[in-house]
N, C-alpha and C positions, 0 to 999 in steps of 0.2 A: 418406478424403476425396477420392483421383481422381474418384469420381463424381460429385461436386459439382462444378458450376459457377455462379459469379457472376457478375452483372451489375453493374454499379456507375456510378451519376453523381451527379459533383457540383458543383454550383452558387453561383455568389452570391448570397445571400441579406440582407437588410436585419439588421444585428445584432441579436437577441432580447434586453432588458433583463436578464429574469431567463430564464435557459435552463433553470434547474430547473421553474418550471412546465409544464414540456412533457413531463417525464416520468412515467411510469408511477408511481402515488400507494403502491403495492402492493410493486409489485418496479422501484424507481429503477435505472438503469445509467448512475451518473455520473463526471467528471472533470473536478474545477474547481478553481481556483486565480484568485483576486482577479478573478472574475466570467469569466474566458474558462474556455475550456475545450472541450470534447464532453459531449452530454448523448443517451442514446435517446428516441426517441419513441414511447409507445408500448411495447409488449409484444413485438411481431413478431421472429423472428428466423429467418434465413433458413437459418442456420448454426450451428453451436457445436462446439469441439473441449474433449471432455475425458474427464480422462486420471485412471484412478482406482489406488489403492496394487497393489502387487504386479508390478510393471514389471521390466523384466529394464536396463531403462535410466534415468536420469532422466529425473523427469518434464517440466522446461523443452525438453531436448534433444527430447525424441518431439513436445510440443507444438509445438518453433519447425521440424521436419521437418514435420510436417501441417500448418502455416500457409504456409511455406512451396509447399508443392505447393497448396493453395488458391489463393495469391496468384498462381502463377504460371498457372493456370488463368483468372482471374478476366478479364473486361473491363471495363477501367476506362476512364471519361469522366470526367476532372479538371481544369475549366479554372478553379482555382482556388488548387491549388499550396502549400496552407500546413500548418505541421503539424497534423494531425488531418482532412483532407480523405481522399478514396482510401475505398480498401478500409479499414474500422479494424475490429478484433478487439478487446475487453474483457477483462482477463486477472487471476483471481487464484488463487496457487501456494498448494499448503500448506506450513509450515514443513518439517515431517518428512516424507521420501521413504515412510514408513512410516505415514503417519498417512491412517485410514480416510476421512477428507473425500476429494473430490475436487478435482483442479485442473481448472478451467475457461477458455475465449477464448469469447467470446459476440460472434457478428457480427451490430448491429441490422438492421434494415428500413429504420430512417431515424433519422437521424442529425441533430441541429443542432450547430453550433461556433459559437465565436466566440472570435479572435485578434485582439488591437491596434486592435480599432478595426474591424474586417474579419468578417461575417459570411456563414457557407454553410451550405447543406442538402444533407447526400447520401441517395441513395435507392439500397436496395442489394436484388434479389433473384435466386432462383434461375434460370439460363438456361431460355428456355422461356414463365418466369411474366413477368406484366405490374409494371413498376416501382411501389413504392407510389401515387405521385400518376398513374398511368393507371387504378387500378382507381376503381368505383363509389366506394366506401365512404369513399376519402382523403380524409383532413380531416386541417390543420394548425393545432390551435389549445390555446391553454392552456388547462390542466386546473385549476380551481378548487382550493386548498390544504383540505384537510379540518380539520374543526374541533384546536384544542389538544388535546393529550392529555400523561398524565405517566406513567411508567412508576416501576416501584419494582425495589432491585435490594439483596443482601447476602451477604454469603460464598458462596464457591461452594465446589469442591470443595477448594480451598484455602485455612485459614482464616490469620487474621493470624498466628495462633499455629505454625500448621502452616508458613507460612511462613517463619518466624523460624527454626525448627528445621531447615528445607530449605535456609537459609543457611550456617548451622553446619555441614550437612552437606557443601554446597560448597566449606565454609574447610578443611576436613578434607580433601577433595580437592585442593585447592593445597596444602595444607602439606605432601602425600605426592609431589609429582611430577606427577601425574595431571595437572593441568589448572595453568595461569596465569593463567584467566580464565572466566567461564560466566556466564550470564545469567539470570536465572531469574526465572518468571511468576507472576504469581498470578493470581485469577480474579473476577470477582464474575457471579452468576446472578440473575436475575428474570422479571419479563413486563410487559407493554405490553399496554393492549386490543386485541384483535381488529380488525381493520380499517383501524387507527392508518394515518395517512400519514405513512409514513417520509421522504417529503422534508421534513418541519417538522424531523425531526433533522438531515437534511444539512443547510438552512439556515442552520441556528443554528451549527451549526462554519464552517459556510463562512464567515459574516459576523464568528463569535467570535476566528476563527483563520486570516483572509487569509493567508497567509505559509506556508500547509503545504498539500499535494495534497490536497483534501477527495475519497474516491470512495466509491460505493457499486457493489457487484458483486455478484452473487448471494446478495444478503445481510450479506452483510461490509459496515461504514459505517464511515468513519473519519475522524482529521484528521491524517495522517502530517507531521511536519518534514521525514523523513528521504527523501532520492533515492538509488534503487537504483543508477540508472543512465538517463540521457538520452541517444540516440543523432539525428543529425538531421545531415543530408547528410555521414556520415563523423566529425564531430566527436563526440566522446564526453567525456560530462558527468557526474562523480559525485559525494555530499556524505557527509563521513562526520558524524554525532554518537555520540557517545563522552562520559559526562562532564556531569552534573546537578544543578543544586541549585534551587531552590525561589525566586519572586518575592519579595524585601520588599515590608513592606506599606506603603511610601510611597520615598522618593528615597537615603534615607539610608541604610535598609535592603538598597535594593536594590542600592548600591555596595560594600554591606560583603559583602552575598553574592555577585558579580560578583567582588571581590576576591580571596573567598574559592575560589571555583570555579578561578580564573585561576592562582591559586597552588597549589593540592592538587596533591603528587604522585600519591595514589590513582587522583584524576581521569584527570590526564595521561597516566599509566601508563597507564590503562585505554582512553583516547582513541590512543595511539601505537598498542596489540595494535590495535585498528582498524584505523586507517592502513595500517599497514602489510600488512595481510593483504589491505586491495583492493588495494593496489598489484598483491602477487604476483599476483594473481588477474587483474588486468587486463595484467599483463606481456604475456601470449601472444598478446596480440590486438589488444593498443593501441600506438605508439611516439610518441616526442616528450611523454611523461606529464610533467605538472607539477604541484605542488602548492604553498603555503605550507609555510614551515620548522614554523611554529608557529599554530595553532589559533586563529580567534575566535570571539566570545562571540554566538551565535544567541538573541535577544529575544522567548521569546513571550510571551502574555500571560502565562502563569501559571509559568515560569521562566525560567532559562538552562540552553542545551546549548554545551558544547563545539566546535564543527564544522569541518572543512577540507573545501574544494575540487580537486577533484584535474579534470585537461583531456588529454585526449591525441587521436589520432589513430586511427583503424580501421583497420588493416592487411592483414585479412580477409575474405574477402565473408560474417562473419557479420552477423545479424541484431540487434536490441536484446532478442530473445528468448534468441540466444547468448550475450549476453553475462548476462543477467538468470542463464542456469544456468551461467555460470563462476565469477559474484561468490556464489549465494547457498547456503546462508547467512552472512553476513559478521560476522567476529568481532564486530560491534555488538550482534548480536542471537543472536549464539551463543556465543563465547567462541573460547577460543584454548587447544590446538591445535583444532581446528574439530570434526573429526571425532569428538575425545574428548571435549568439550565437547556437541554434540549428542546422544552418547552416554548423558553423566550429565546432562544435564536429562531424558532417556526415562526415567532410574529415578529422581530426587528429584520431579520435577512431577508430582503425581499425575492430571494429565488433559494430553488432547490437546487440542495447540494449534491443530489444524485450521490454517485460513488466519492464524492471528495469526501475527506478525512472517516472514511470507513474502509473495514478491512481488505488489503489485498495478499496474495501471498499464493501457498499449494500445499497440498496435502496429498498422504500416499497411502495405501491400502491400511497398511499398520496404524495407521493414526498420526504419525508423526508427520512435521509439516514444518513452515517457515512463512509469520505473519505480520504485514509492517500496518502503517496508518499509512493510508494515499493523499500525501501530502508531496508540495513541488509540480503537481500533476496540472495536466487538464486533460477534457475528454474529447476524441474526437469522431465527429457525427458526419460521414459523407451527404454531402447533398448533388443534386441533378449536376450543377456547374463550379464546386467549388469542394473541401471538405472543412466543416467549420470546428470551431475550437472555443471553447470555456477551458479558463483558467483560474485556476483559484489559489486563494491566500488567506491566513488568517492571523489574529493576536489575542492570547487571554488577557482578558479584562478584569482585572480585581481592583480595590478601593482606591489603590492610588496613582490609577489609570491615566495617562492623559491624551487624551485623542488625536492630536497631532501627532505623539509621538508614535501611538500605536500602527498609524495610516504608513509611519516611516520603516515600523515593522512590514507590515506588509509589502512596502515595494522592494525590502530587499530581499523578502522569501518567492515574491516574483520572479528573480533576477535569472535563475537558474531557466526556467522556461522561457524567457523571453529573452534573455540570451540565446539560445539555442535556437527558436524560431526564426531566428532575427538571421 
C-alpha cells in the first residue's frame, strides 16, 4: 500500500432523506443505523486492502498496519469533523483465520453521511487523478430502486437434523472439559433473480430493525444488534449480547418471556463467558473500563437479548482496527475458552462461515471507526443465471443446553432475513 496515495475532501452537504438511494443497486457499500449513517456512491474505488487465508499473522493486525500506512500517506481536506467524514475504509473480517473468504477494507470514490441532523459528501481519489466531482462524467444523483423481487432459500449444508446432532455433539464437549461454551451455526442456501436490487433487502432491515448496524459489504447484508467495538476521539465503546428467547405474541406473552430470559441461569451463564472475556481482551489497551453489575433486556422486534455495555478509555495509539483484532472472536459468537471453542466449531459445523459472525463496520484516517459482529446476514455471491445466498444463524451452547430448543433459537434469528427475502 506505500504506493498508494490518496486525496481526500470533504464537505457539507444538504442531509440526503434516504442515503440508500445513492447506492450502487448491484454491489450496495453500506452503514446505517435509524437513517444516519455512510453510504458509497456509486461502484468507484480508488483503493482496497485485502487480505486472504494463509498469513503468518492475523488478519485485522496486517489490515489495520496497511490502513494505517494508507491513512498516514493520504491528504485529507475535512472541514466537517464528524464521524464518518475523512478518509473512511469499509471493512468485513472472516470469522476463521483459516477460512478461504477473504477479508476485505474497500475505500469509495465518494462517499455520502449523515449524522444528527448534519449532512457531507467526501470525494476521495488517487494522487495524480482528478477528484470525483472535477471529472466530466460526475453526477450526484439517486438511483431509481429496482422493481420487488422474492428470493427462496432451505437447508443448506446444515440440516435441522444435522444440527440437532452437532449440539449433542457440543454437549459432549463440555461435559469432557474441553470447552464451557461454543456457538454453533447453521445455514440456510438459495438464490434470488439475477439482477435483483439488493438495496430493497437493506431497506426493509433498515426500516424492520432501527436499533441494529444495518451494512452491506462486499456482499455480506445484515442486521446486526451486536457492537464489536466503537472507538471515537479515545473513548472506546462495546455491547455484549449473550442470552435469547423469542417475542410473545402479544403483551403478556411477552413479559413472561422477558421474565423468563431475566431469570435463566443457562442464559446468564452464558451472557457472563461473554462478559467477561471482552473485558480481558480489552484490559491491554483500554483503562478506566466500566460496565453494569448486571445485564438488560435489549428489545427487538422479533426477540429479547441479553446485553451489557462496557466504556473505557484508549491507552494506546491503537486504531479501532486494533482493537476489532484483540476482541475478535468474542466468546458471544465463539465460545469459551476461545481458542478451543473456535477449534470445535472447525470440526462439528460442516461449512465455512466465511464472513458470518466476524467483524463488519469502517474506520477513518484517525483511527476511529464503528464495529458490529455480522450476525442476521447472509452473503451474496452472483452466479451466470441467478445470485445465490447463504444465510446464517447461530446459539451458544453451555451445559444446560437443549438442542431442540437451540434449533428454535436459530429459526427465530433467521426470521429477519427470511422475512425480507420472502
Amino acid at each position: 500500500m506505500s504506493s498508494t496515495r490518496l486525496i481526500v475532501q470533504t464537505r457539507e452537504f444538504d442531509p440526503v432523506e434516504d442515503l440508500l438511494a445513492y447506492a450502487d443497486p448491484d454491489h450496495p457499500l453500506v452503514w446505517l443505523r435509524r437513517e444516519d449513517g455512510i453510504v458509497a456512491v456509486g461502484s468507484g474505488t480508488p483503493a482496497s486492502i485485502r487480505v486472504p487465508a494463509g498469513q503468518s499473522r492475523l488478519r485485522a493486525a496486517i489490515m489495520a498496519d496497511a490502513w494505517r500506512e494508507l491513512a498516514n500517506a493520504a491528504e485529507v481536506d475535512d472541514s466537517v469533523g464528524l464521524p464518518g467524514t475523512g478518509l473512511v475504509g469499509f471493512g468485513a473480517l472472516t470469522f476463521d483465520e483459516n477460512s478461504p473468504a477473504d477479508s476485505i477494507l474497500t475505500i469509495p470514490s465518494v462517499i455520502l453521511g449523515k449524522h444528527q441532523g448534519r449532512g457531507w459528501i467526501t470525494r476521495i481519489a488517487r494522487a495524480g487523478e482528478d477528484l470525483p466531482q472535477d471529472r466530466p462524467d460526475a453526477t450526484l444523483e439517486p438511483c431509481e430502486y429496482g422493481p420487488h423481487w422474492a428470493g427462496t432459500v432451505g437447508p443448506g449444508a446444515q440440516t435441522p437434523e444435522g444440527y440437532q446432532a452437532s449440539v449433542r455433539a457440543a454437549l459432549a464437549r463440555i461435559g469432557n472439559g474441553e470447552v464451557s461454551k461454543v456457538v454453533l451455526a447453521r445455514d440456510l442456501a438459495g438464490t434470488i433473480p439475477a439482477g435483483s436490487d439488493l438495496r430493497r433487502l437493506v431497506r426493509d432491515l433498515s426500516t424492520g430493525y432501527p436499533d441494529t448496524w444495518t451494512f452491506a459489504v462486499d456482499g455480506m447484508i445484515g442486521a446486526s444488534p451486536e457492537t464489536l467495538v466503537t472507538v471515537q476521539d479515545r473513548t472506546v465503546t462495546a455491547r455484549v449480547l449473550a442470552g435469547t428467547i423469542g417475542r410473545g405474541a402479544d403483551p403478556d406473552q411477552d413479559a413472561v418471556a422477558s421474565a423468563h430470559l431475566a431469570t435463566s441461569t443457562k442464559d446468564m451463564d452464558e451472557h457472563q463467558y461473554a462478559v467477561q472475556s471482552l473485558l480481558l481482551s480489552l484490559q491491554p489497551h483500554v483503562r478506566a473500563m466500566a460496565s453494569s453489575e448486571q445485564p438488560f433486556l435489549l428489545k427487538l422486534p422479533n426477540l429479547f437479548h441479553l446485553a451489557t455495555d462496557v466504556e473505557g478509555e484508549l491507552t494506546d495509539g491503537g486504531s479501532a482496527l486494533d482493537l476489532v483484532g484483540a476482541l475478535h472472536p468474542t466468546a458471544a459468537v465463539a465460545g469459551t475458552p476461545t481458542a478451543a471453542a473456535v477449534a470445535a466449531i472447525a470440526e462439528i459445523e460442516p461449512f465455512d462461515r466465511g464472513r458470518y459472525a466476524g467483524p463488519v463496520g469502517w474506520i477513518d484516517g484517525d483511527g476511529n471507526g464503528e464495529w458490529a459482529i455480522a450476525l442476521r446476514c447472509a452473503q451474496f455471491t452472483p452466479r451466470p443465471d441467478a445470485i445465490g445466498v447463504t444465510a446464517y444463524a447461530g446459539a451458544g451452547i453451555v451445559a444446560a443446553s437443549d438442542p431442540e430448543t437451540e434449533l428454535l433459537e436459530t429459526r427465530v434469528k433467521f426470521r429477519p432475513l427470511v422475512d425480507a427475502l420472502a
